[in-house]
Predicted model as a PDB file, atoms N, CA, C, CB and O in Angstrom, pLDDT in the B-factor column:
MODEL        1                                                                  
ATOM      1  N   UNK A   1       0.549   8.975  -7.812  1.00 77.00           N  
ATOM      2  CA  UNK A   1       0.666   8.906  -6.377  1.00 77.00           C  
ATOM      3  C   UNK A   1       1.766   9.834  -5.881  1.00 77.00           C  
ATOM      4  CB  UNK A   1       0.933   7.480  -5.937  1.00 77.00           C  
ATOM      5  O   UNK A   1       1.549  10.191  -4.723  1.00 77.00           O  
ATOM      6  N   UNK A   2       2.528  10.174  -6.240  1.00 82.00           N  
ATOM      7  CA  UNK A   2       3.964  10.699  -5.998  1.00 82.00           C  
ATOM      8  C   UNK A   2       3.780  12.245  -5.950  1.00 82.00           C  
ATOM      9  CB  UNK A   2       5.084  10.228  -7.237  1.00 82.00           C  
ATOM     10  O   UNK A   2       4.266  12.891  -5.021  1.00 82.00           O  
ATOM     11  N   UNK A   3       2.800  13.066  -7.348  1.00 87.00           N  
ATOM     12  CA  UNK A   3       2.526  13.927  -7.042  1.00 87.00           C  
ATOM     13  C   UNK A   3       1.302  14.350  -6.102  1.00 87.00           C  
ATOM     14  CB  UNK A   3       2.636  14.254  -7.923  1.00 87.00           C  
ATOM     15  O   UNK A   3       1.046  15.554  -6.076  1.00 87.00           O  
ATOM     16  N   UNK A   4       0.457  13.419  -5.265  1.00 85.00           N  
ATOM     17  CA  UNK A   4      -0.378  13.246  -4.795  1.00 85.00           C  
ATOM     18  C   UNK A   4       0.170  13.662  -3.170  1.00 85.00           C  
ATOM     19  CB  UNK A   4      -0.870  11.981  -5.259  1.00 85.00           C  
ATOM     20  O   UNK A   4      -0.384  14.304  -2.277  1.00 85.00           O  
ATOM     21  N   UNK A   5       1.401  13.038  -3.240  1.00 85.00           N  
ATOM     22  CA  UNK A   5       1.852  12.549  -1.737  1.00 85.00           C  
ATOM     23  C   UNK A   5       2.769  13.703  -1.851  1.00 85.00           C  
ATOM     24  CB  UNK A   5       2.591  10.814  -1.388  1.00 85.00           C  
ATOM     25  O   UNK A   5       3.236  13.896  -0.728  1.00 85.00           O  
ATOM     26  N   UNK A   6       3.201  14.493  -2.637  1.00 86.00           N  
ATOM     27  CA  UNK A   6       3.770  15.649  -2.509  1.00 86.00           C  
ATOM     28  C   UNK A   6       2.715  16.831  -2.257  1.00 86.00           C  
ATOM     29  CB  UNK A   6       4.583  15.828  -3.675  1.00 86.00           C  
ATOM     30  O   UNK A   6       2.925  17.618  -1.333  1.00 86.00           O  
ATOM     31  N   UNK A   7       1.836  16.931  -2.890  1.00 90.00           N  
ATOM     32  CA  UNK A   7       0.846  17.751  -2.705  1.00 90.00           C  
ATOM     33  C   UNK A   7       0.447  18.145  -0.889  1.00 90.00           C  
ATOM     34  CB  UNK A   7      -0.325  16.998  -3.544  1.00 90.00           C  
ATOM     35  O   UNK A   7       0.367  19.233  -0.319  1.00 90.00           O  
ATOM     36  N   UNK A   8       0.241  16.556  -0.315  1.00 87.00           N  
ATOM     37  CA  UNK A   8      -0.108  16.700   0.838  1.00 87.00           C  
ATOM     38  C   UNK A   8       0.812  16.564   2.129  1.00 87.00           C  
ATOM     39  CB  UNK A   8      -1.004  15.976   0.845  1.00 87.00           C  
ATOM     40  O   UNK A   8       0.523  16.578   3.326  1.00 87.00           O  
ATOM     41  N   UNK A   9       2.393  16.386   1.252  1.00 85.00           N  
ATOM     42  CA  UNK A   9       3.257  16.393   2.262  1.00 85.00           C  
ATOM     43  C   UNK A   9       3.531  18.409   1.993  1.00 85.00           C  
ATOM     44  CB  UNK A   9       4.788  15.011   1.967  1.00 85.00           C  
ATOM     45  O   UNK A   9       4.142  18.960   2.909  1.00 85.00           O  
ATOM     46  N   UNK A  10       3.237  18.987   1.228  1.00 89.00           N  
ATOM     47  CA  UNK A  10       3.385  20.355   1.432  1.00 89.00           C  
ATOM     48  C   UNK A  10       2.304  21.169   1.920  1.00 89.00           C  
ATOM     49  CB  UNK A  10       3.762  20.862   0.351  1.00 89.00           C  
ATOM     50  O   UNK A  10       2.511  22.380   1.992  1.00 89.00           O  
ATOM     51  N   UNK A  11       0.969  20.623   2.334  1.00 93.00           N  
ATOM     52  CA  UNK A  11      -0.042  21.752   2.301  1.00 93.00           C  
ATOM     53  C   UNK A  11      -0.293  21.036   3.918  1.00 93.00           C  
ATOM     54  CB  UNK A  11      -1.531  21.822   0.820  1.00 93.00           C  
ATOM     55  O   UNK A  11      -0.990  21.623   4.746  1.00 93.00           O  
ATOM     56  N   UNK A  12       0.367  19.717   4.217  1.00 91.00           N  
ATOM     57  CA  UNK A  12      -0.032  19.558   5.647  1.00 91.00           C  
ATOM     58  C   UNK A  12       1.526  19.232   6.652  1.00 91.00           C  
ATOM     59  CB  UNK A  12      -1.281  18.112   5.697  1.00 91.00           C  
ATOM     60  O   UNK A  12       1.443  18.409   7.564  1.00 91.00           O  
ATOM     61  N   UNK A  13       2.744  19.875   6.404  1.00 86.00           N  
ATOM     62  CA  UNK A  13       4.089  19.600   6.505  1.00 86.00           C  
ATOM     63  C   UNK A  13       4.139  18.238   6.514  1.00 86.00           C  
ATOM     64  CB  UNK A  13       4.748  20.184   7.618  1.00 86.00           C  
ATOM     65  O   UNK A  13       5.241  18.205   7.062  1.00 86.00           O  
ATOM     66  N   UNK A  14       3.982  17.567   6.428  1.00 83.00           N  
ATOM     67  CA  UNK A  14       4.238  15.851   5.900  1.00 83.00           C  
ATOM     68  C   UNK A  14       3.291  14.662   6.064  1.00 83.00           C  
ATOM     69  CB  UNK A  14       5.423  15.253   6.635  1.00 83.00           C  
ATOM     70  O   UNK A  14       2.082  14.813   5.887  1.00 83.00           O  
ATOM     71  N   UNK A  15       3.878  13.355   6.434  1.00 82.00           N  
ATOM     72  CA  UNK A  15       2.380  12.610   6.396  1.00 82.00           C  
ATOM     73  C   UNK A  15       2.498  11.855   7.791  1.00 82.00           C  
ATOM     74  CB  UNK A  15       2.086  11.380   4.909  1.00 82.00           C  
ATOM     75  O   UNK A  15       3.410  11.031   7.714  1.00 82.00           O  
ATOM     76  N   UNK A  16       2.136  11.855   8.532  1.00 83.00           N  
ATOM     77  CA  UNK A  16       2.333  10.787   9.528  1.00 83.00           C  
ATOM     78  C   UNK A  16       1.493   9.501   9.944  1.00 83.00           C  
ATOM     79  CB  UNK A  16       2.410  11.411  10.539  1.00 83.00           C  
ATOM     80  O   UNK A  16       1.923   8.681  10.756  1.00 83.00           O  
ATOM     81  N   UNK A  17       0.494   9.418   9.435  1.00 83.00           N  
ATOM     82  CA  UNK A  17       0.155   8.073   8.899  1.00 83.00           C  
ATOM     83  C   UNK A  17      -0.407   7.677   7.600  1.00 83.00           C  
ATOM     84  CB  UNK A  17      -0.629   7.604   9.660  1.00 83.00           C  
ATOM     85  O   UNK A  17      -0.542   8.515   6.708  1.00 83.00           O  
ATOM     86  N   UNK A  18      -0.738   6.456   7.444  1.00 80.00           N  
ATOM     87  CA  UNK A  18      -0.814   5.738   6.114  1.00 80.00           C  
ATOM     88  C   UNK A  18      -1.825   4.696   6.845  1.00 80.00           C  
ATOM     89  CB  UNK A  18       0.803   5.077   5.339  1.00 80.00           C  
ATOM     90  O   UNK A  18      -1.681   4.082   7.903  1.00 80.00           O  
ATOM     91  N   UNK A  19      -3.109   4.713   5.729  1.00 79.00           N  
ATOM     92  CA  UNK A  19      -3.550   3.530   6.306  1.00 79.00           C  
ATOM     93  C   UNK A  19      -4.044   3.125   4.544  1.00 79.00           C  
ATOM     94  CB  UNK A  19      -4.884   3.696   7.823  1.00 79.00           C  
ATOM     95  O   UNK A  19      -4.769   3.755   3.774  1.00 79.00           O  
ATOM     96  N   UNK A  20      -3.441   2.071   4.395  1.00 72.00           N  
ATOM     97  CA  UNK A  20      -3.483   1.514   3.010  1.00 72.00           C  
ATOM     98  C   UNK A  20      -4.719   0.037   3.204  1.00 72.00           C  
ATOM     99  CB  UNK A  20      -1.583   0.995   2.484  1.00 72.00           C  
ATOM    100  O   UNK A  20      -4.503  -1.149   3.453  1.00 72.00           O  
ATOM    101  N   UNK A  21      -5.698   0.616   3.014  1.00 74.00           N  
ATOM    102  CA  UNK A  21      -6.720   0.002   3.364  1.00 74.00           C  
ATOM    103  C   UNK A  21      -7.290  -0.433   1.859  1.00 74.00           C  
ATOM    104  CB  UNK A  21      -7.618   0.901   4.320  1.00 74.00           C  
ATOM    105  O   UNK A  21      -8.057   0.329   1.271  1.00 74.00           O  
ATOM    106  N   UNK A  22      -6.969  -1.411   1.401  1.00 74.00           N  
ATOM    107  CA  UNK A  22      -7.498  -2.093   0.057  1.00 74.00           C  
ATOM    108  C   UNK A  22      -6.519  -3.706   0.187  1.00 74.00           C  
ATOM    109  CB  UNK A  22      -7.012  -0.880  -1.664  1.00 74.00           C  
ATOM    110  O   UNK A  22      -5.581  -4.002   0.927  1.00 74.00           O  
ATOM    111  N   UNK A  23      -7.230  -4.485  -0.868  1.00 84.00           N  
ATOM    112  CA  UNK A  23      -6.947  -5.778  -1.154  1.00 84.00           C  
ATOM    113  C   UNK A  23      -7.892  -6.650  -1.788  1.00 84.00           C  
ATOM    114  CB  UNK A  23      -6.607  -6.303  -0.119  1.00 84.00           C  
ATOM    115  O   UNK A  23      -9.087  -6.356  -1.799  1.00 84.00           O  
ATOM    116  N   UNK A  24      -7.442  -7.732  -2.333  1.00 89.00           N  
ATOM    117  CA  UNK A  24      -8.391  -8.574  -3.156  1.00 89.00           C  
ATOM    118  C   UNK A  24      -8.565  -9.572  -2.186  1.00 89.00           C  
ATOM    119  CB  UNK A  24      -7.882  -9.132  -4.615  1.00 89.00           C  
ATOM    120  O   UNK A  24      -8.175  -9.483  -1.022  1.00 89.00           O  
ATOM    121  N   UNK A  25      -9.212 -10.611  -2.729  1.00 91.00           N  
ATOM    122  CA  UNK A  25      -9.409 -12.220  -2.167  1.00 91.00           C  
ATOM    123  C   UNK A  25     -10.700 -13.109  -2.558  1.00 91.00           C  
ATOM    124  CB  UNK A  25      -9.481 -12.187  -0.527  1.00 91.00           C  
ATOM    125  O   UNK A  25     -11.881 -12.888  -2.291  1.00 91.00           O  
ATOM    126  N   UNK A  26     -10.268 -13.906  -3.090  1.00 92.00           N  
ATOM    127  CA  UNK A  26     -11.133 -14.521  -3.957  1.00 92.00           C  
ATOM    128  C   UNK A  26     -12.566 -15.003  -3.085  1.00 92.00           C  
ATOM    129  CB  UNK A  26     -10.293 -15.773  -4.651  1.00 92.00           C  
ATOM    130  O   UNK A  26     -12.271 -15.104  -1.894  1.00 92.00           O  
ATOM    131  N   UNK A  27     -13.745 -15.266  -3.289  1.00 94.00           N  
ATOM    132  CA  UNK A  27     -14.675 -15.463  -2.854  1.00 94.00           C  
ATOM    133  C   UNK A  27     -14.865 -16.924  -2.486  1.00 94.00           C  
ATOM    134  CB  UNK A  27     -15.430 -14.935  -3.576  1.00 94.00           C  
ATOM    135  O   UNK A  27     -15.730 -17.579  -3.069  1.00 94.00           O  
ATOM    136  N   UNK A  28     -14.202 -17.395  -1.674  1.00 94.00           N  
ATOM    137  CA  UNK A  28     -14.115 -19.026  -1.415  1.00 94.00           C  
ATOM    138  C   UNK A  28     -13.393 -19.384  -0.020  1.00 94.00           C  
ATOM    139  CB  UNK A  28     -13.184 -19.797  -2.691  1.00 94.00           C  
ATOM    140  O   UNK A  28     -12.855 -18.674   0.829  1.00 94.00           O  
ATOM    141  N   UNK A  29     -13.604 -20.801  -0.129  1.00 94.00           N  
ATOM    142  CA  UNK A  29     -12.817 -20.791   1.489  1.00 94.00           C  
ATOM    143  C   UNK A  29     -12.176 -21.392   1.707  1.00 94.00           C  
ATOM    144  CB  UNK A  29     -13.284 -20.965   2.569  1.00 94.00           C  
ATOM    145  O   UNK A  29     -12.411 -22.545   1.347  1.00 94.00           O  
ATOM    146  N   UNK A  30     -10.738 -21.112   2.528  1.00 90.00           N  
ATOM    147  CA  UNK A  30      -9.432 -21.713   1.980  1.00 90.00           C  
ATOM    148  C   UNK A  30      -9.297 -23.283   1.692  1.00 90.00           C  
ATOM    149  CB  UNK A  30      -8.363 -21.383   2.972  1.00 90.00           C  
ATOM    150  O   UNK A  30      -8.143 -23.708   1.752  1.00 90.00           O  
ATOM    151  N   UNK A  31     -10.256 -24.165   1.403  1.00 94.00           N  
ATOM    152  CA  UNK A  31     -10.722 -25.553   1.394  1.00 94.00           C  
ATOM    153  C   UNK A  31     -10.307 -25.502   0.013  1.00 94.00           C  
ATOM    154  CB  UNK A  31     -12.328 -25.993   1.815  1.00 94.00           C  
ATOM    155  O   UNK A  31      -9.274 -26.008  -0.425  1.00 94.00           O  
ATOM    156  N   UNK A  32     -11.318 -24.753  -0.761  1.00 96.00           N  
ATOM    157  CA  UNK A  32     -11.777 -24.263  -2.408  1.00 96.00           C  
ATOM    158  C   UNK A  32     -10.560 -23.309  -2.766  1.00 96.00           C  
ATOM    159  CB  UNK A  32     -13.509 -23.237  -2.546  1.00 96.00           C  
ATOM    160  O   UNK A  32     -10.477 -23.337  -3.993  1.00 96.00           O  
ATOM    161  N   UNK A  33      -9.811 -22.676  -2.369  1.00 94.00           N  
ATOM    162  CA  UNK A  33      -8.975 -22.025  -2.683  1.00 94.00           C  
ATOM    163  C   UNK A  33      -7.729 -22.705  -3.822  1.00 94.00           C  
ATOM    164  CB  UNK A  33      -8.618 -21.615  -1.441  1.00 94.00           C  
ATOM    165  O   UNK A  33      -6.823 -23.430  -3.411  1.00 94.00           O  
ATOM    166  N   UNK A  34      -7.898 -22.300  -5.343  1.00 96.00           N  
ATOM    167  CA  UNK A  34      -6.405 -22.906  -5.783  1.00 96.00           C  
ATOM    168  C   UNK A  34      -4.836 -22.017  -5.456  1.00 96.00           C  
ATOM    169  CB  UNK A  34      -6.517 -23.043  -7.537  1.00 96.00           C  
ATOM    170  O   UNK A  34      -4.500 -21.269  -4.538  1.00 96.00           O  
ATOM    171  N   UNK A  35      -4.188 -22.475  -6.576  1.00 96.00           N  
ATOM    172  CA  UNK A  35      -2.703 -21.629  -6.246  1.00 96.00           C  
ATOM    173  C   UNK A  35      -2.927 -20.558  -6.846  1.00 96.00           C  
ATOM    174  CB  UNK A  35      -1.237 -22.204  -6.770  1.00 96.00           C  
ATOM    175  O   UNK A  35      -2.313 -19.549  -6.500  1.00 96.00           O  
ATOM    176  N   UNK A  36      -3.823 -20.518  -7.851  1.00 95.00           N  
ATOM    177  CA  UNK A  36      -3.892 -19.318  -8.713  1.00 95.00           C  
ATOM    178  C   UNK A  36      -4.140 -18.314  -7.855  1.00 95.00           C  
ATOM    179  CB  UNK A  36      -4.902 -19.339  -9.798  1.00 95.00           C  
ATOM    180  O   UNK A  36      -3.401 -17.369  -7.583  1.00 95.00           O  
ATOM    181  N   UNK A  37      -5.486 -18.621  -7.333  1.00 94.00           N  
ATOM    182  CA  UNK A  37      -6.070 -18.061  -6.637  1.00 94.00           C  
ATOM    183  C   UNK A  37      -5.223 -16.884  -5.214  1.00 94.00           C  
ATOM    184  CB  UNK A  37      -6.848 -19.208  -6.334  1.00 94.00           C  
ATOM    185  O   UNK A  37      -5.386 -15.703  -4.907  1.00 94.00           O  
ATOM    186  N   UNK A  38      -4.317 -18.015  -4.680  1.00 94.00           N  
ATOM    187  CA  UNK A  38      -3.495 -17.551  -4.038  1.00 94.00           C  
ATOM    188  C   UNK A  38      -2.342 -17.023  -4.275  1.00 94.00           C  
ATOM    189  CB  UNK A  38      -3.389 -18.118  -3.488  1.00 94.00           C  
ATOM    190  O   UNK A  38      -1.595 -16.880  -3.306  1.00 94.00           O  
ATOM    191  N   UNK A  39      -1.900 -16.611  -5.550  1.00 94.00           N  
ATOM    192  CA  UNK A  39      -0.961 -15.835  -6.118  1.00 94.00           C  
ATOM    193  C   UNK A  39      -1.377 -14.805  -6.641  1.00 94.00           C  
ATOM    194  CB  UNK A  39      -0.308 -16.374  -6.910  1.00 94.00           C  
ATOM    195  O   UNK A  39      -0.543 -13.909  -6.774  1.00 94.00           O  
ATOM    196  N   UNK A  40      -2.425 -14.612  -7.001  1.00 91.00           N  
ATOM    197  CA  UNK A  40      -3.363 -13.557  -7.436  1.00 91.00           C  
ATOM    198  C   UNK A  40      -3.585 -12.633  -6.155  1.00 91.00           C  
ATOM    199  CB  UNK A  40      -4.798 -14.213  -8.007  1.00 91.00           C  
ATOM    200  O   UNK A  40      -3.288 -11.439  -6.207  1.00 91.00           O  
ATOM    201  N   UNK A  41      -4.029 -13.120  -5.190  1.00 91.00           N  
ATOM    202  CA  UNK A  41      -4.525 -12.210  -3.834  1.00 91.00           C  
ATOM    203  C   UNK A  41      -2.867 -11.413  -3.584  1.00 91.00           C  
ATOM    204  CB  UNK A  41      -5.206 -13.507  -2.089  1.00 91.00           C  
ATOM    205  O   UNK A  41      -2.520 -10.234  -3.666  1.00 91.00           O  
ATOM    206  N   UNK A  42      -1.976 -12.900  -3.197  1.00 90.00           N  
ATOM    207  CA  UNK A  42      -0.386 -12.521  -2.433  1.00 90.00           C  
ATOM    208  C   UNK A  42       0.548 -11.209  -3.456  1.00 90.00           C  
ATOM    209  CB  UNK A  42       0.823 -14.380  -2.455  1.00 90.00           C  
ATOM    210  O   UNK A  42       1.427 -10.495  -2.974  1.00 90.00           O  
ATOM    211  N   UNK A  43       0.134 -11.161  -4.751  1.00 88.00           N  
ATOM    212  CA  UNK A  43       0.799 -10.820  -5.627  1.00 88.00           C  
ATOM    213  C   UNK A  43       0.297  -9.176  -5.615  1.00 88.00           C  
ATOM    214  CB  UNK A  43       0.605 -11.765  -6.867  1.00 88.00           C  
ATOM    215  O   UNK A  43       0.899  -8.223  -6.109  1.00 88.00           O  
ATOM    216  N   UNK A  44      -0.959  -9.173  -4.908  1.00 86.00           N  
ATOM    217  CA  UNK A  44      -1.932  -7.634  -4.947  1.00 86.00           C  
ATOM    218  C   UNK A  44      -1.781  -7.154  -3.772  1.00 86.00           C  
ATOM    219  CB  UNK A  44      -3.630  -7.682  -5.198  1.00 86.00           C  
ATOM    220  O   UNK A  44      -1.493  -5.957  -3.731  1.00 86.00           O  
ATOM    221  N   UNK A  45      -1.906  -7.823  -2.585  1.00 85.00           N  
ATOM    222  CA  UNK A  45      -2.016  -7.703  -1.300  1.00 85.00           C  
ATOM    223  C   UNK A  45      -0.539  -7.189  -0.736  1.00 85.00           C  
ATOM    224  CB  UNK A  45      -2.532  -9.055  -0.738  1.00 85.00           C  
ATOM    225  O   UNK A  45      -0.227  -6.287   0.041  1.00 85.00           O  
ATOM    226  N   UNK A  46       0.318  -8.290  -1.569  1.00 83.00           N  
ATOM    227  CA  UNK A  46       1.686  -8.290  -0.546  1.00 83.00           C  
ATOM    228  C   UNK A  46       2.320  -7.418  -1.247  1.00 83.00           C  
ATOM    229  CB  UNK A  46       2.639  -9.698  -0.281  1.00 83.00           C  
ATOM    230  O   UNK A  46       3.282  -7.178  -0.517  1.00 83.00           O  
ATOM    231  N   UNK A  47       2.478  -6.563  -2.478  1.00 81.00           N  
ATOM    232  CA  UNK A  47       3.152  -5.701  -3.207  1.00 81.00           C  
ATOM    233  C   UNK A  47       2.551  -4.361  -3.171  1.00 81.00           C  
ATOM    234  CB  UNK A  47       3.272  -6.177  -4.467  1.00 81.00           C  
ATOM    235  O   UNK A  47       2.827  -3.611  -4.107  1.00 81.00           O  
ATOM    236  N   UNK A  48       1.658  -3.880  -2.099  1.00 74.00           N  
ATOM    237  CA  UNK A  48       1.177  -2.261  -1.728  1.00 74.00           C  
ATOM    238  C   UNK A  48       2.086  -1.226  -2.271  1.00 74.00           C  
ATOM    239  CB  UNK A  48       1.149  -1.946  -0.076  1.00 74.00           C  
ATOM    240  O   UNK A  48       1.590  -0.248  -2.830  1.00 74.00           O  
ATOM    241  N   UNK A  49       3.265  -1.340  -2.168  1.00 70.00           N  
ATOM    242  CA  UNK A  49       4.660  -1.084  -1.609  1.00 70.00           C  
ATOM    243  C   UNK A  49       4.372  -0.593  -3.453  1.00 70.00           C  
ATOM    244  CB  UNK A  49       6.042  -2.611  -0.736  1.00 70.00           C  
ATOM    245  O   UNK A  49       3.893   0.473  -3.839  1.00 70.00           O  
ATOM    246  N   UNK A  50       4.768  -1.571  -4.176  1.00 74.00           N  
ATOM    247  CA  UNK A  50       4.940  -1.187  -5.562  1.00 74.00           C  
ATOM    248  C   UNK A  50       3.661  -0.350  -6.376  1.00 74.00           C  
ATOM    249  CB  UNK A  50       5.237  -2.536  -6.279  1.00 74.00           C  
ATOM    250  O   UNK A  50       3.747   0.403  -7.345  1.00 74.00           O  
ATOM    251  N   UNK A  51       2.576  -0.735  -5.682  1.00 71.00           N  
ATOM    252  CA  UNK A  51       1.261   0.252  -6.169  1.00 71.00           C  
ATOM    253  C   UNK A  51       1.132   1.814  -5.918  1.00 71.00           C  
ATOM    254  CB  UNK A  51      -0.004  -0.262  -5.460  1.00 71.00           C  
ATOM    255  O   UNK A  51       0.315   2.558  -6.459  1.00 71.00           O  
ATOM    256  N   UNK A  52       2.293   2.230  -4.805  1.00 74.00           N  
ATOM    257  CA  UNK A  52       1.981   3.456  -4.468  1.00 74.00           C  
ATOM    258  C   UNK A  52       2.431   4.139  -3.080  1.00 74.00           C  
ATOM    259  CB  UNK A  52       0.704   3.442  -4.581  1.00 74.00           C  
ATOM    260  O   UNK A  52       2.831   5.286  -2.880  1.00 74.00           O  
ATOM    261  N   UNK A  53       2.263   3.213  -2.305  1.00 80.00           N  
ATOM    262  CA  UNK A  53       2.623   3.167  -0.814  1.00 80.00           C  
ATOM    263  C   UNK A  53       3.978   3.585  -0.841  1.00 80.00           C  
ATOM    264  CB  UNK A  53       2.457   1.731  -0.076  1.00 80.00           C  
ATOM    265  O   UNK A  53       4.378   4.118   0.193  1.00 80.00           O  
ATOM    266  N   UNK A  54       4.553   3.501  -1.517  1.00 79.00           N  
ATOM    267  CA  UNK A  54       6.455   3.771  -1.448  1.00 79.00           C  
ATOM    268  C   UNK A  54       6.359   4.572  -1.509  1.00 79.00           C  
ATOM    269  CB  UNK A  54       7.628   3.427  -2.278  1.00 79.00           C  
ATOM    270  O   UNK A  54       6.743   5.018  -0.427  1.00 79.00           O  
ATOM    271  N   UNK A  55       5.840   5.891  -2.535  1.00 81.00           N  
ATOM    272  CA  UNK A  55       5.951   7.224  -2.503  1.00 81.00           C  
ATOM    273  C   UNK A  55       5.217   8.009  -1.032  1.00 81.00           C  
ATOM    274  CB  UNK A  55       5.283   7.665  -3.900  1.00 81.00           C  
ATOM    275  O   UNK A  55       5.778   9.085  -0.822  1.00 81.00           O  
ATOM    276  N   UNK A  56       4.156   7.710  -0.049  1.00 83.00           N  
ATOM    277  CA  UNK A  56       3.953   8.088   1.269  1.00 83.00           C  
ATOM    278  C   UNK A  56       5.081   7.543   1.852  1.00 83.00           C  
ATOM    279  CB  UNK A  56       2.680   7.661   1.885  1.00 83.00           C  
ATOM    280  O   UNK A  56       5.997   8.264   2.248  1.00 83.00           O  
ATOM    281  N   UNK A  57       5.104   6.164   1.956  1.00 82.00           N  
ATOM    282  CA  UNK A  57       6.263   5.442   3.120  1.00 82.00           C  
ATOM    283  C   UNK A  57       8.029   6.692   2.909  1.00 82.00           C  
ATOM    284  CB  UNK A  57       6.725   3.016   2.308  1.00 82.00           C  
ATOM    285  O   UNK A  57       8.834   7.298   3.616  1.00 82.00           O  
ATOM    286  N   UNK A  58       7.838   6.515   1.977  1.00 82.00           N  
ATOM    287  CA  UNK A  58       9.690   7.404   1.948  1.00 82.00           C  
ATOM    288  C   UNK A  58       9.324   8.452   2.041  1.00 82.00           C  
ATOM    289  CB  UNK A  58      10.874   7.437   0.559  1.00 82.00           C  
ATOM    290  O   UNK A  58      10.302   9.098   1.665  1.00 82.00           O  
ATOM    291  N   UNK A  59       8.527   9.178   2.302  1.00 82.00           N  
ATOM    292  CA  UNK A  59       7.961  10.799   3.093  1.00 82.00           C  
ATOM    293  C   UNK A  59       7.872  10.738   4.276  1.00 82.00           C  
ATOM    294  CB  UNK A  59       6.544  11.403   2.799  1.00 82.00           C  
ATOM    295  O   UNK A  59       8.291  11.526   5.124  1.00 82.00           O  
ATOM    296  N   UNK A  60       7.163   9.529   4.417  1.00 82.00           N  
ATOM    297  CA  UNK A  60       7.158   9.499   6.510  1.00 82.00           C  
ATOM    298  C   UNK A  60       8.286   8.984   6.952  1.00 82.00           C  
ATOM    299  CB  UNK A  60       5.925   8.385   7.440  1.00 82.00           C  
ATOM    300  O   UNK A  60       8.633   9.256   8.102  1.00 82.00           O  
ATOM    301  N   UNK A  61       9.130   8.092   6.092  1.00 83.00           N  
ATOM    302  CA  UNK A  61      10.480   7.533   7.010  1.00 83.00           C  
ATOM    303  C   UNK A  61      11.584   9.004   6.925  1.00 83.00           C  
ATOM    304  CB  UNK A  61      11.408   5.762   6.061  1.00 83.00           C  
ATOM    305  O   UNK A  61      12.104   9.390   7.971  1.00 83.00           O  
ATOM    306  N   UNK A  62      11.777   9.519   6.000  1.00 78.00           N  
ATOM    307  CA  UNK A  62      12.189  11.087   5.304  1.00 78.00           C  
ATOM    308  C   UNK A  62      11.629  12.090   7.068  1.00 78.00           C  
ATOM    309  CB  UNK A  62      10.707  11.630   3.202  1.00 78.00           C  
ATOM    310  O   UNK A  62      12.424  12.867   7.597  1.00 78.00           O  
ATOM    311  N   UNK A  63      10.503  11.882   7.546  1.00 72.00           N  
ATOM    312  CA  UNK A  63       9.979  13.071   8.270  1.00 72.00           C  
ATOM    313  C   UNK A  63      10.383  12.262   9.658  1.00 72.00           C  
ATOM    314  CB  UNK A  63       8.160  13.590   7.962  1.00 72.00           C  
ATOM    315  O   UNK A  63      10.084  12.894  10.671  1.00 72.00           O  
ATOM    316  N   UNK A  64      10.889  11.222   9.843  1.00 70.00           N  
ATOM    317  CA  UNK A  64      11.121  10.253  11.112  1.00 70.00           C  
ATOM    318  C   UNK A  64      12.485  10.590  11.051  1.00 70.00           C  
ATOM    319  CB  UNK A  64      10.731   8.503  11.051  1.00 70.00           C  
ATOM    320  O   UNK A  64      12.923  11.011  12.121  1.00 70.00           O  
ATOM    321  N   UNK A  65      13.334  10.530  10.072  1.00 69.00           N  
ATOM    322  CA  UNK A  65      14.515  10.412  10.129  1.00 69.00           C  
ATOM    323  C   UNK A  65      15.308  11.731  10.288  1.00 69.00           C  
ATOM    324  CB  UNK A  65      14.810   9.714   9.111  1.00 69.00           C  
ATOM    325  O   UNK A  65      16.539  11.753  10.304  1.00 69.00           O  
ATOM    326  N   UNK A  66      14.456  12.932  10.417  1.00 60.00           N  
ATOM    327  CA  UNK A  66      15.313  13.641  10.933  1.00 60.00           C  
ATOM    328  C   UNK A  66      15.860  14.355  11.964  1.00 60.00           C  
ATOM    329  CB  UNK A  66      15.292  14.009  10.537  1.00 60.00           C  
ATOM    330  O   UNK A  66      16.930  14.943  11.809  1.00 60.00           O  
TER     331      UNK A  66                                                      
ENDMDL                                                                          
END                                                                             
């Protein structure tokens, strides 16, 4: 991702949006839903940040901040 997000922060001068459009969620309804279940989704969903997104996000806060 990092050389990905460099690639296109140089061939388009940086990034100005991000749309991180993915996530899991189990096939049930929050009735049927266990904890597993819900640590599994929160653990994929809520950590973008560690999958990849950090290397765009600190390019666009980098291109805001100056």
């Amino acid at each position: 991702m990092e050389m990905m997000a460099h690639s296109v922060s140089e061939a388009f001068g940086g990034i100005d949006v991000l749309c991180a459009n993915a996530g899991i969620g189990p096939m049930v309804t929050i009735e049927e839903m266990v904890a597993e279940d819900w640590d599994s989704m929160m653990n994929t969903n809520a950590n973008i940040f560690d999958y990849g997104a950090g290397d765009w996000i600190c390019r666009m806060v980098a291109l805001w901040c100056q």
